[in-house]
C-alpha positions in Angstrom: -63.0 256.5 151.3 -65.0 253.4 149.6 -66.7 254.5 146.5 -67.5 251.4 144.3 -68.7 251.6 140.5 -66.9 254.9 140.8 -66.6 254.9 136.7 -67.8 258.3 135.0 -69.2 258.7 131.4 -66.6 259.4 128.8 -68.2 262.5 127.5 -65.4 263.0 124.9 -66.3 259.8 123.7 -69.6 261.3 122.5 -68.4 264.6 121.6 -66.4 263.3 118.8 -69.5 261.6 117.7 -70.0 262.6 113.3 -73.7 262.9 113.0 -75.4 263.8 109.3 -76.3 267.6 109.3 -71.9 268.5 109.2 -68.5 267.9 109.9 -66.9 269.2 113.6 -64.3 271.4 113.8 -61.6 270.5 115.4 -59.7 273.6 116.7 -62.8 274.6 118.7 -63.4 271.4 120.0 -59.6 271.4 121.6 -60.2 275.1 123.2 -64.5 274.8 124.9 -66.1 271.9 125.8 -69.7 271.3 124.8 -71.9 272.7 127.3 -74.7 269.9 127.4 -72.3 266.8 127.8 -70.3 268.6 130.6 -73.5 269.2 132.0 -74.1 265.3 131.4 -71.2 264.8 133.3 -71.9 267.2 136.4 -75.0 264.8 136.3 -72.8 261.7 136.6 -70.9 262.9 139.2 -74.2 263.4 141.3 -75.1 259.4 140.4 -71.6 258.3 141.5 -72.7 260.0 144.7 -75.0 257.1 145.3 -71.8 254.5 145.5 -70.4 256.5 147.8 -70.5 254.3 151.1 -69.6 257.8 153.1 -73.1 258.9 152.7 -75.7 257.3 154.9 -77.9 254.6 153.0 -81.1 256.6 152.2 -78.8 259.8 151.4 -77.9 258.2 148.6 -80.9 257.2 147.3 -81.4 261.1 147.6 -78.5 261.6 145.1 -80.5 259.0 142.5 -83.3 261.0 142.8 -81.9 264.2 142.1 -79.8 262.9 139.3 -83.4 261.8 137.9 -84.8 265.0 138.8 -81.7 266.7 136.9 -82.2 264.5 133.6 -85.9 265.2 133.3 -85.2 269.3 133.5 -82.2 268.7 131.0 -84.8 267.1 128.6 -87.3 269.7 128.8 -85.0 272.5 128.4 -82.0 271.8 126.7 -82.8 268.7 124.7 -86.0 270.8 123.7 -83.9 273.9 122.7 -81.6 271.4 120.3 -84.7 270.0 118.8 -86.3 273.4 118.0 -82.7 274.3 116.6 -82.8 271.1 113.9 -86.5 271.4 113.3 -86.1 275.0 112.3 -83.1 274.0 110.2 -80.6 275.9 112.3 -77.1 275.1 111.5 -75.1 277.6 113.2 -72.5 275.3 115.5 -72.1 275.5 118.9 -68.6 277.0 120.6 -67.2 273.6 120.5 -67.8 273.3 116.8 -71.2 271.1 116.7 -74.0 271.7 115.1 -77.6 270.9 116.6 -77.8 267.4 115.0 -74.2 266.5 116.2 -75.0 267.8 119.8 -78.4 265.6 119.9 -76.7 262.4 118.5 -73.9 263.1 121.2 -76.8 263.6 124.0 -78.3 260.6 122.9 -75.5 258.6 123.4 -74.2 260.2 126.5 -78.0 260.2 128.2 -78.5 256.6 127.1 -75.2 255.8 129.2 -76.5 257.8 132.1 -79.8 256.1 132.4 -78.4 252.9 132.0 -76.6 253.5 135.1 -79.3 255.2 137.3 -81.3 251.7 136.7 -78.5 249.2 138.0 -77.7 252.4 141.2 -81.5 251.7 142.0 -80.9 247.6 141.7 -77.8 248.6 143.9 -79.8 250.4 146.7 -82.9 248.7 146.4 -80.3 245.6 147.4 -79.1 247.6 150.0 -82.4 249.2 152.2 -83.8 245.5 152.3 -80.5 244.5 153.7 -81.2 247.5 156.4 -84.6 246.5 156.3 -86.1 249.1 154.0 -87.8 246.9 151.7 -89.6 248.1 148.3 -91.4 245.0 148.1 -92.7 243.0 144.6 -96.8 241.5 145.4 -95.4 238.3 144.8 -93.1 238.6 148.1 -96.4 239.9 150.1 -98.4 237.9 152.9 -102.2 237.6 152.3 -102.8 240.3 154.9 -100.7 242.6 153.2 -102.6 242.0 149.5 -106.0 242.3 151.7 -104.8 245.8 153.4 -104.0 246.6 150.1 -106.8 246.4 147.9 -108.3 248.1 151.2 -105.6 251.1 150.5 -106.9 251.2 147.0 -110.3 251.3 147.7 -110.4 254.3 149.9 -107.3 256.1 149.0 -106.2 255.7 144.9 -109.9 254.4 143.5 -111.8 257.7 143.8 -108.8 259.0 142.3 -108.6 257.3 139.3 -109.5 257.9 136.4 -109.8 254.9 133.8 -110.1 255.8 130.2 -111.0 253.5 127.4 -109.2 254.3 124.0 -111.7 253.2 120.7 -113.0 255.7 118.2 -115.3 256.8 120.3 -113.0 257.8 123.3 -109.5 258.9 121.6 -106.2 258.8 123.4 -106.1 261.2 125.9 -103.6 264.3 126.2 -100.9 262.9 128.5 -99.0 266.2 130.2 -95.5 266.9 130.9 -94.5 264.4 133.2 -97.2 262.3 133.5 -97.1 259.0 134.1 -99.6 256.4 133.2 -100.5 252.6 132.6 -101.7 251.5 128.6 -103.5 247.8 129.0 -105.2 245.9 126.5 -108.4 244.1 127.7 -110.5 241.3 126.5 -114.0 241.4 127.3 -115.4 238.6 129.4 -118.3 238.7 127.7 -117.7 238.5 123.9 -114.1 238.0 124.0 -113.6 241.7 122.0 -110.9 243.4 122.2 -109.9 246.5 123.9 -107.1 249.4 125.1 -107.5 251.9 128.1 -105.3 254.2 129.6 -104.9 255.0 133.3 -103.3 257.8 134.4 -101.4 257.6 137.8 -101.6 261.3 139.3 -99.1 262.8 141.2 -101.4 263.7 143.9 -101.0 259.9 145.2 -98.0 258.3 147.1 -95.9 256.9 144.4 -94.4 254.3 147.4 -97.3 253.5 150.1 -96.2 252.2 153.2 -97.3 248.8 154.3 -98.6 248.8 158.1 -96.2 247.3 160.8 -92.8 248.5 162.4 -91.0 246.9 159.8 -90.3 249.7 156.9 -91.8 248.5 153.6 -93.1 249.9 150.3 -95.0 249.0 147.7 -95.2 251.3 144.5 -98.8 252.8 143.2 -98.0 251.4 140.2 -97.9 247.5 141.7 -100.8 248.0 144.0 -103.1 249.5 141.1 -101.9 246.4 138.4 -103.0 244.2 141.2 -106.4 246.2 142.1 -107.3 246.5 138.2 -110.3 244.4 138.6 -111.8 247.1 140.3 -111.6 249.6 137.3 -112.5 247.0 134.9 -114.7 244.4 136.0 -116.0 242.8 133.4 -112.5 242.3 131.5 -109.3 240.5 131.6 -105.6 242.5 131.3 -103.6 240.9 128.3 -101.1 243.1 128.3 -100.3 246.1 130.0 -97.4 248.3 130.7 -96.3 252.0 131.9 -95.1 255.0 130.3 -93.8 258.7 131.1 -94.2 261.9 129.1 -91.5 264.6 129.3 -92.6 267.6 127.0 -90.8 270.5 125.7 -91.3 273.1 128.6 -89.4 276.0 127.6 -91.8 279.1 127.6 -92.5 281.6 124.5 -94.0 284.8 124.6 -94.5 287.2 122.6 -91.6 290.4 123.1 -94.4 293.0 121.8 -97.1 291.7 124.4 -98.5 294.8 125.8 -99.4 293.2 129.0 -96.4 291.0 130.1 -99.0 288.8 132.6 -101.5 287.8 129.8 -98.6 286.8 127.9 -97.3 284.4 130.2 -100.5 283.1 131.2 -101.2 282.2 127.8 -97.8 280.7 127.6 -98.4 278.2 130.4 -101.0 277.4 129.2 -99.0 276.3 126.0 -96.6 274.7 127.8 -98.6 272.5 129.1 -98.8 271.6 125.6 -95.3 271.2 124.7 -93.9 268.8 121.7 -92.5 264.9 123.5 -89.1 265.2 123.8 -88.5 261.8 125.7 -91.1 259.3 126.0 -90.0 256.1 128.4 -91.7 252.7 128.0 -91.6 250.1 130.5 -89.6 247.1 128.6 -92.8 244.6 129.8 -94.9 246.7 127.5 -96.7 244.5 124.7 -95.0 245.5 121.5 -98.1 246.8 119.7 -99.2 248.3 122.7 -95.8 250.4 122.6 -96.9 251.2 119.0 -100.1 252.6 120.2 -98.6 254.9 122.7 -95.8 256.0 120.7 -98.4 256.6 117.4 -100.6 258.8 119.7 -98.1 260.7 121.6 -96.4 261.5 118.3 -93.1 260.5 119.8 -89.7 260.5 117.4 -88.3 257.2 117.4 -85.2 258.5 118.4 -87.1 259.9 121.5 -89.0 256.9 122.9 -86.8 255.0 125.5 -87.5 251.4 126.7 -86.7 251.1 130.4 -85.5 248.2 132.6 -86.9 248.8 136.4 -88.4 251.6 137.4 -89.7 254.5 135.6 -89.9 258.3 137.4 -86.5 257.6 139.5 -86.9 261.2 141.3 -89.6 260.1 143.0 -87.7 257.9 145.2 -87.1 261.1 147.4 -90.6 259.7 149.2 -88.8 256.9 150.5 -86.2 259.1 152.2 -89.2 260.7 154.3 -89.8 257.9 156.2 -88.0 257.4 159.8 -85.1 255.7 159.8 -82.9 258.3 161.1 -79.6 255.6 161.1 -79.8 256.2 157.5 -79.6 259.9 157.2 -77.2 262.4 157.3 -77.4 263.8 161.3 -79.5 266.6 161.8 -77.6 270.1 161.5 -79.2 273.3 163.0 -78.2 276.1 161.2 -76.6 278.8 163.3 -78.2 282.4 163.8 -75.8 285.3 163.7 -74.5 285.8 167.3 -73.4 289.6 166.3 -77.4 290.4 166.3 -78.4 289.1 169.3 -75.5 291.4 170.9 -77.4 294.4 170.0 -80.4 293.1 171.3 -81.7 291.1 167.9 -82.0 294.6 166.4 -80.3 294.1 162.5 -80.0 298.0 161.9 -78.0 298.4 164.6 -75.7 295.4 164.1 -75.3 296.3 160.7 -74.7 300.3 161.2 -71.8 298.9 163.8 -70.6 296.9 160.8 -70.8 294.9 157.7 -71.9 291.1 158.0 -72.0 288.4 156.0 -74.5 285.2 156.1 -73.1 281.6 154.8 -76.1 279.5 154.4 -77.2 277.0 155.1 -74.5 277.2 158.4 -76.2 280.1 159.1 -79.9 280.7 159.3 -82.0 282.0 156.6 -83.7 283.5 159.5 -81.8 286.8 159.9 -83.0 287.4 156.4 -86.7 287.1 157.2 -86.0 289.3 160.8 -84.2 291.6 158.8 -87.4 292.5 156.6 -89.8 292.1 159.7 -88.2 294.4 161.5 -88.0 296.5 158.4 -92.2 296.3 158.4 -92.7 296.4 161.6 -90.5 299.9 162.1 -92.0 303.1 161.8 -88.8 304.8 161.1 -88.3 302.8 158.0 -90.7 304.5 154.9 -89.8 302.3 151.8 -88.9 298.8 151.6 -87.8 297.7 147.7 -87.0 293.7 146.8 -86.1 291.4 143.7 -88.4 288.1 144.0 -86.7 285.3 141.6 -87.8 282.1 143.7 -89.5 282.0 146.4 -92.2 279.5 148.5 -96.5 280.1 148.0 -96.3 281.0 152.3 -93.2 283.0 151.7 -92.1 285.0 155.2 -90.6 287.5 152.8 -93.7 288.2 151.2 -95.7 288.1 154.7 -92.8 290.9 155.8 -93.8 293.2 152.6 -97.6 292.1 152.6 -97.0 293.7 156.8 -95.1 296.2 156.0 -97.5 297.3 152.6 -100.2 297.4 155.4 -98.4 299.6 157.8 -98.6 302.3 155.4 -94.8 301.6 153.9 -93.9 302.6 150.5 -93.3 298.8 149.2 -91.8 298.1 145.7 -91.4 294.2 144.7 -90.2 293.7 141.4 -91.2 289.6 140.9 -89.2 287.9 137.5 -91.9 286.4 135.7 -89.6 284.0 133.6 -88.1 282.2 136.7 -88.0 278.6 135.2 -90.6 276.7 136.2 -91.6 279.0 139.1 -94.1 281.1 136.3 -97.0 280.2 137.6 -96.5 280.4 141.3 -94.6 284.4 141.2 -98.1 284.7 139.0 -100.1 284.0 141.7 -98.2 286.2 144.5 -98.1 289.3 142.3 -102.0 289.2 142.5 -101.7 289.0 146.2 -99.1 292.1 146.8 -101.1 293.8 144.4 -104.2 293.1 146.6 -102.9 295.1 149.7 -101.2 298.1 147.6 -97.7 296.4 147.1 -96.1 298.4 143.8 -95.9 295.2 141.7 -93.0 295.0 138.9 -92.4 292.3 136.2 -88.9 293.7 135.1 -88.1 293.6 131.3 -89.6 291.6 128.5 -86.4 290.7 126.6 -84.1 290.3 130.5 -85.0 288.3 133.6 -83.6 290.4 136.6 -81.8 288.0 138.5 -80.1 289.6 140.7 -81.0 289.3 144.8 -81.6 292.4 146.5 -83.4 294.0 149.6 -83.3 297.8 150.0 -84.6 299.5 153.3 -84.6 303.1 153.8 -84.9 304.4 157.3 -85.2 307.9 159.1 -83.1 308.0 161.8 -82.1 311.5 163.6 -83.6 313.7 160.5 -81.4 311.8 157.9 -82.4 308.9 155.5 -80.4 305.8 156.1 -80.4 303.4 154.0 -80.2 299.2 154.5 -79.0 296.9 151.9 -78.9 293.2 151.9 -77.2 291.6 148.5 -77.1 287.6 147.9 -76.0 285.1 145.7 -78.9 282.9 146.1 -82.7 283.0 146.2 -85.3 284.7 148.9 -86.6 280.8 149.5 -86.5 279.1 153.1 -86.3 276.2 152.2 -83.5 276.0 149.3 -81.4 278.0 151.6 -81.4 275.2 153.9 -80.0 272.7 151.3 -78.3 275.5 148.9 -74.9 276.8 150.2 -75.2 281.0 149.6 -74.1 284.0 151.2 -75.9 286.5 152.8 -74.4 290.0 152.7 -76.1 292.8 155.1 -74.2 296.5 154.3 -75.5 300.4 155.0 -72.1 301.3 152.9 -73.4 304.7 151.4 -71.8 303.9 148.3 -73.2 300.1 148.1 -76.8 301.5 149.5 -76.8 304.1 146.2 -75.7 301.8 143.7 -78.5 299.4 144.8 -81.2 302.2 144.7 -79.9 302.9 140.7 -80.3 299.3 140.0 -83.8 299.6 141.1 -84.6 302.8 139.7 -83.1 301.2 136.1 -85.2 298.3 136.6 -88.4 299.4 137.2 -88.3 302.0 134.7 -87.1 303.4 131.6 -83.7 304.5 132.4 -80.4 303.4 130.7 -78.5 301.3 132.7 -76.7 303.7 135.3 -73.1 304.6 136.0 -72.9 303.0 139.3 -70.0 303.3 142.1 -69.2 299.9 143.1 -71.0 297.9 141.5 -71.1 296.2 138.2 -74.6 295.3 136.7 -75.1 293.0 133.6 -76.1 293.3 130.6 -74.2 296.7 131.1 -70.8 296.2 132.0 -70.7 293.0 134.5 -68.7 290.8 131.5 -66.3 293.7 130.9 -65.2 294.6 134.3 -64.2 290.7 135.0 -61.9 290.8 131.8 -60.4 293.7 132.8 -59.8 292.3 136.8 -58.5 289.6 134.8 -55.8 291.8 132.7 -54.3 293.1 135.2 -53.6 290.0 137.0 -52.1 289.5 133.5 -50.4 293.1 134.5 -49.2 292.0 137.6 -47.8 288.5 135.8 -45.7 290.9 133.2 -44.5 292.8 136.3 -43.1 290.2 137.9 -46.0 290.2 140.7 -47.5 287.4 142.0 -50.7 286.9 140.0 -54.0 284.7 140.9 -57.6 284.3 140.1 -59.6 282.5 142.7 -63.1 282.2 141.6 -65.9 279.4 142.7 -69.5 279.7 141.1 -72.2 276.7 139.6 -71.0 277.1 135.3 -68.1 278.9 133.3 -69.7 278.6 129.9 -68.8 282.4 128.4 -66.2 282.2 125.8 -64.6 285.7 126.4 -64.4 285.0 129.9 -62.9 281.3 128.9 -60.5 282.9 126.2 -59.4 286.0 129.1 -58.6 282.7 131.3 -56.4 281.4 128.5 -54.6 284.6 128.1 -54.0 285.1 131.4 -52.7 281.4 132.4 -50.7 282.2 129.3 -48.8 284.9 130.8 -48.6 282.9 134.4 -51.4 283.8 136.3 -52.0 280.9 138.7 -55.9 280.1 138.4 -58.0 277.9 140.4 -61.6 277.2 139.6 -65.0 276.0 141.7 -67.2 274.9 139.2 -69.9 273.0 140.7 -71.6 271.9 137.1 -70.8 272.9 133.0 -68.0 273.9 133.0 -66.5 274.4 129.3 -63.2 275.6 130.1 -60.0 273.1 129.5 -57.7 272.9 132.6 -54.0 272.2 132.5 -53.9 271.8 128.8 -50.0 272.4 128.1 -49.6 275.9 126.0 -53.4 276.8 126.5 -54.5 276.1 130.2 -51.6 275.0 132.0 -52.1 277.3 135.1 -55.6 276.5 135.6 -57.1 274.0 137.7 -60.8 272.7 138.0 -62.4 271.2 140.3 -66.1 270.2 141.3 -67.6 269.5 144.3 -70.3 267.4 145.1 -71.3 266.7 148.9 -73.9 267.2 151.5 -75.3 270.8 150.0 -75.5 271.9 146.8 -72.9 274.6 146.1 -74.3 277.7 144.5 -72.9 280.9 145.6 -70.2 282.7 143.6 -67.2 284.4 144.8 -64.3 286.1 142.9 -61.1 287.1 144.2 -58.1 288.7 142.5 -54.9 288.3 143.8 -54.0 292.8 143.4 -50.1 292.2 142.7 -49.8 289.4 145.6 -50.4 286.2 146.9 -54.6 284.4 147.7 -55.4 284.6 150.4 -54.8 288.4 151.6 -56.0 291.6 152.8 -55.6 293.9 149.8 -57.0 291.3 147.2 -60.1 292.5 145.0 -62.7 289.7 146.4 -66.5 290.3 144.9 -69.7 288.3 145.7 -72.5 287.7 143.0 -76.1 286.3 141.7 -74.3 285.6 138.5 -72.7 282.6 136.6 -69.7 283.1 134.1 -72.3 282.1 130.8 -73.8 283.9 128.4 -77.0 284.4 129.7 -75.9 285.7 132.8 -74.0 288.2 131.1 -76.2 289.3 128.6 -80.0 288.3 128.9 -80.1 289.1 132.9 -80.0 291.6 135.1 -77.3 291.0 137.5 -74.8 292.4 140.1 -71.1 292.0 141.4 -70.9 293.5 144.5 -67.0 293.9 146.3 -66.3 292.9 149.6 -64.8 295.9 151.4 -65.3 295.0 155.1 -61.9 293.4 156.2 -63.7 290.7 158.7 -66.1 290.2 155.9 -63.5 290.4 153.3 -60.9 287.7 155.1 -64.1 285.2 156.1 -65.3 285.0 152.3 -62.0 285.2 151.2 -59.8 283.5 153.7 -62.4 280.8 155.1 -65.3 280.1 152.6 -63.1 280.3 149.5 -60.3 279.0 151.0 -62.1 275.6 152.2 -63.3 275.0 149.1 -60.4 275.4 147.4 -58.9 273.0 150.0 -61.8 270.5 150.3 -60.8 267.1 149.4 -63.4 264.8 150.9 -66.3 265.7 148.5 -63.9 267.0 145.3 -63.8 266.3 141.8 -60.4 267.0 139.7 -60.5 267.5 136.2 -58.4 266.0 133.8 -56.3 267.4 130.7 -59.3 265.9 128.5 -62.1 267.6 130.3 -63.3 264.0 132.1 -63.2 264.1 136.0 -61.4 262.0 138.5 -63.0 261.9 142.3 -59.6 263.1 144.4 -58.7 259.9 146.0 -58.0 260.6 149.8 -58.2 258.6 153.0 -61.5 259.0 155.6 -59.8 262.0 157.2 -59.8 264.3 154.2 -60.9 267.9 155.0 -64.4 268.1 154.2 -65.4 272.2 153.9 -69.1 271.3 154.6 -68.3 269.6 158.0 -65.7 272.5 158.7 -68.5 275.3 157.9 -70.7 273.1 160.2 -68.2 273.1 163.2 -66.1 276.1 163.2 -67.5 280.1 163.5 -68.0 282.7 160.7 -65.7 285.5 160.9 -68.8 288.8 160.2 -71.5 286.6 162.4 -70.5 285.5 165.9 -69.3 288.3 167.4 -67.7 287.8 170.6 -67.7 284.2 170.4 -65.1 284.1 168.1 -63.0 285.1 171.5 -64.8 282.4 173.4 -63.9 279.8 170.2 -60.8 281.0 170.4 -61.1 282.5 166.8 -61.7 280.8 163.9 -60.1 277.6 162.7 -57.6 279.1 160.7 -56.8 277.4 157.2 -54.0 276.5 154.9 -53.8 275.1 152.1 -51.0 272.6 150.8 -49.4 274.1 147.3 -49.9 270.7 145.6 -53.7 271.7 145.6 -53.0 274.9 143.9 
């Protein structure tokens, strides 16, 4: 494997950064690392995707963007939250020992880095496409005819879209919201030679990159065609200066915990949102100097907070240029597979998942059994009640047409929608009003909790009893993450599993106390508490003389009782191996604290984001009598204490060996996309050859277990895996 400018930030280089505001302590900073710079660093890793000359071309370009994507979000969240902190004079310190002021001059320092290096990765690529004739072309480089078409373009398709806005005291500086993006010029009049400022804004509704006419592929950016079109705003001045900026705001939503109508609330907190303090405001570096001093003045930007770029400004935009047609420089297509086990009973999911249990791996597998799953459900005139958590979802949603159906069918249809699903407020607003509409028994959860976990519950009459249908996942009810996002799926009519899952939604929509549930464990109640205690007895097993491991893979491992119960238990030998896609503030292989834990991240293809736990039960990973238990939860705080969430075990010994002894297993034995971290927290891309075992091209190629049914015989079974003892 060729991966060039492979480098990754230093993010203890920052951490031990001594800001005003207090001293760090050191013992904490040896035992956690701090959450935002390991978050910095999961961030890196996804930039360092962009060298990697495995990808094709325009794929990594898609890595740039999402690492721009990423930065903005970590800005309006997180760099928010530590602003709020030090402007309300808040200076308790963080698990590693920092207070708010250290963490934001260690940010600073650690971001600045970052962006430095997604400008010269866009130099790189741009170098790149026009070498595979994608070019992002300067006006300077363009015919005649291409200025002409052009200024044609502008005319009829950015022009009436415009909206050009002169700044004097007559017509003060406009509100400029959260990401916008905009172009500050000075003019001189032609006339009288006065002086002026404007402000344009460049809305998102127009192609950022507008492609030139011709086979060839080429781009020009809105930003060039309208500095070159200006005339047509202002035609009776001259541009002496002009330049472009971006907004980021703080976008983290507060409502009030006494609201007595939970939807007025957080429509009034969007609207306040929009609102939200600058938290980073980027300048183009060609910017006049006072103009910069006009746009910072209005914004009432920080210094510390206004950034001067070099190249181009809004770098998650460059996903537009992946959309065009060069094929040859993406990754080939992959058609997810649908469940062979249901089209053996005739496509009917209640009677494939009476026979048994099955389990789903997205995005291998189609998101589609889902969405039958709940059509079926509506269409059905055994079933009588359907019941469903709605996190994230899509505006055309087939999981809301399925309960919109089945609503209308006469059904009894409960959807309880999470109001405070970051940045999706607005839009589960807006499809609560239209379940409502058609008699759906809308529910918006708790004030102080957001119920995250992923459940669908069917109850069916079938031969004078009530049977009922339960699907649990890891990941969101939206069709088009799950064909990007790697989750699971799992489909059970267990009796005990169906129960627990009625409790859970008994406790959520009403006033109960959290239940006492079978098989499950549901957070805030006791979802923190029976992981510590899965991971004592492994420490149990470790005293006995048993083999004792923890196998667990999930997106951040930020709680400190869950980090300390890790120390404790690599302390008394429990072998522990870790899939921590992003933060992740636990030390690995740290002698006399962590030396039986290994961490490893991996970044490739899809984003990894289900979470699976297995305990080793007095033996050896992988194996039939292991505890193995699937999740919607994280190993942080929030997860554990401010959400509602479930653990569900895997009982089912095909589903239980497939999560176990396939998915878990091939990413514990992935090397192609992996990233190993050091003693000091850093981490080192595992250096292999181009014939590394990849898990994402294994999942593509090879059969589930639960799914295929009797092609597993014609596959000749699954490709069985092992995994060398070095990697453990």
């Amino acid at each position: 494997m060729v991966i060039r400018n492979g480098n990754v930030l230093n993010v203890r280089e920052f951490a031990t950064v001594e800001s005003e505001g207090g001293s760090s302590n050191d013992q904490p900073a040896r035992r956690y690392m701090n959450r935002e710079l390991s978050w910095l660093a999961f961030n890196d890793r996804v930039l360092s995707e962009c060298y990697n000359e495995m990808h094709p071309l325009l794929e990594r370009v898609r890595y740039l963007s999402i690492s721009g994507s990423n930065l903005d979000e970590f800005y309006m969240v997180r760099v928010a939250g530590l602003k709020a902190q030090m402007t309300a004079g808040i200076t308790e310190l963080s698990q590693d020992g920092l207070t708010p002021i250290q963490q934001l001059s260690s940010v600073d320092g650690c971001s600045g880095e970052l962006r430095h290096k997604q400008s010269k990765a866009w130099e790189v690529l741009r170098s790149e496409l026009e070498a595979r004739d994608v070019l992002v072309a300067e006006w300077d480089h363009l015919s005649e005819t291409d200025h002409l078409w052009l200024e044609q373009y502008f005319e009829k398709y950015v022009f009436p879209v415009l909206t050009p806005l002169a700044i004097d005291p007559a017509h003060p500086f406009p509100f400029v919201p959260n990401l916008g993006f905009a172009m500050a010029l000075q003019l001189r009049s032609k006339l009288n030679e006065e002086l002026l400022r404007a402000h344009v804004p460049l809305p998102p509704q127009v192609d950022r990159f507008i492609r030139l006419p011709g086979s060839a592929v080429r781009f020009v950016t809105l930003e060039t065609c309208v500095r070159h079109c200006i005339h047509y705003l202002f035609p009776d001045f001259d541009v002496s200066g002009m330049g472009l900026f971006r907004v980021i705001r703080d976008s983290e939503v507060e409502f009030e915990d006494e609201a007595e109508d939970l939807v007025l609330s957080f429509e009034e907190a969007m609207r306040e949102r929009r609102r939200g303090h600058v938290v980073r405001l980027e300048i183009s570096a060609d910017m006049p100097k006072d103009l910069q001093a006009l746009v910072v003045n209005e914004l009432d930007a920080k210094e510390r907070d206004v950034v001067e770029v070099q190249g181009l400004l809004g770098l998650h935009q460059l996903d537009q240029l992946i959309e065009c047609e060069r094929e040859d420089l993406k990754f080939p297509p992959h058609t997810a597979r649908f469940p062979e086990r249901i089209r053996e009973f005739g496509d009917d999911c209640f009677a494939a998942i009476r026979e048994k249990d099955i389990i789903v791996h997205h995005p291998y597998e189609s998101f589609d059994v889902v969405v039958q799953f709940l059509e079926q459900a509506a269409a059905d005139p055994r079933v009588v009640a359907i019941k469903q958590t709605l996190y994230r979802t899509t505006p055309d949603s087939p999981i809301v047409k399925a309960l919109v159906a089945a609503a209308e069918a006469g059904k009894s249809v409960t959807a309880l929608i999470e109001l405070k699903a970051r940045f999706d407020e607005e839009a589960n607003l807006r499809l609560s009003r239209v379940m409502e509409r058609v008699g759906i028994q809308v529910v918006y959860g708790f004030l102080n909790l957001k119920t995250h976990a992923k459940v669908s519950y069917v109850v069916r009459k079938e031969e004078g009893n009530l049977i009922k249908y339960t699907h649990f996942g890891t990941g969101n009810y939206h069709p088009v993450t799950t064909k990007i996002y790697t989750d699971l799926s799992f489909f059970t009519c267990d009796p005990d599993l169906s129960n627990d899952a009625a409790l859970v939604f008994n406790f959520l929509t009403g006033y109960g106390e959290p239940p006492n549930l079978s098989k499950i464990a549901l957070a805030p109640a006791s979802l923190r508490s029976n992981l510590i205690q899965l991971i004592d007895e492994e420490i149990l097993h470790a005293k006995a003389g048993r083999p004792a491991v923890i196998w667990a893979k999930m997106n951040s491992l930020v709680d400190e009782e869950i980090i300390d119960a890790l120390y404790r238990a690599s302390g008394h030998g429990v072998q522990i191996d870790l899939v921590v896609r992003g933060v992740c503030c636990i030390y690995a292989g740290v002698p006399g604290m962590s030396e039986n834990i290994r961490v490893k991240s991996i970044i490739g293809r899809f984003l990894e984001h289900m979470r699976i736990w297995a305990f080793g039960n007095g033996g050896s990973l992988p194996r039939a009598s292991a505890k193995v238990y699937i999740s919607s939860a994280d190993w942080m705080q929030r997860n554990f204490d401010r959400r509602c969430e479930i653990m569900v075990p895997i009982e089912n010994s095909t589903v239980h060996e497939q999560v176990l002894g396939q998915i878990l297993l091939a990413n514990l034995k992935d090397e192609a996309q992996s990233w190993q971290m050091r003693q000091d927290g850093t981490y080192q891309r595992v250096d292999v050859g181009a014939d590394a075992f990849c898990a994402h091209d294994y999942f593509m190629t090879n059969p589930s277990l639960s799914g295929r049914g009797s092609a597993l015989e014609r596959f000749g079974g699954p490709a069985r895996l092992r995994i060398a003892a070095e990697q453990r």
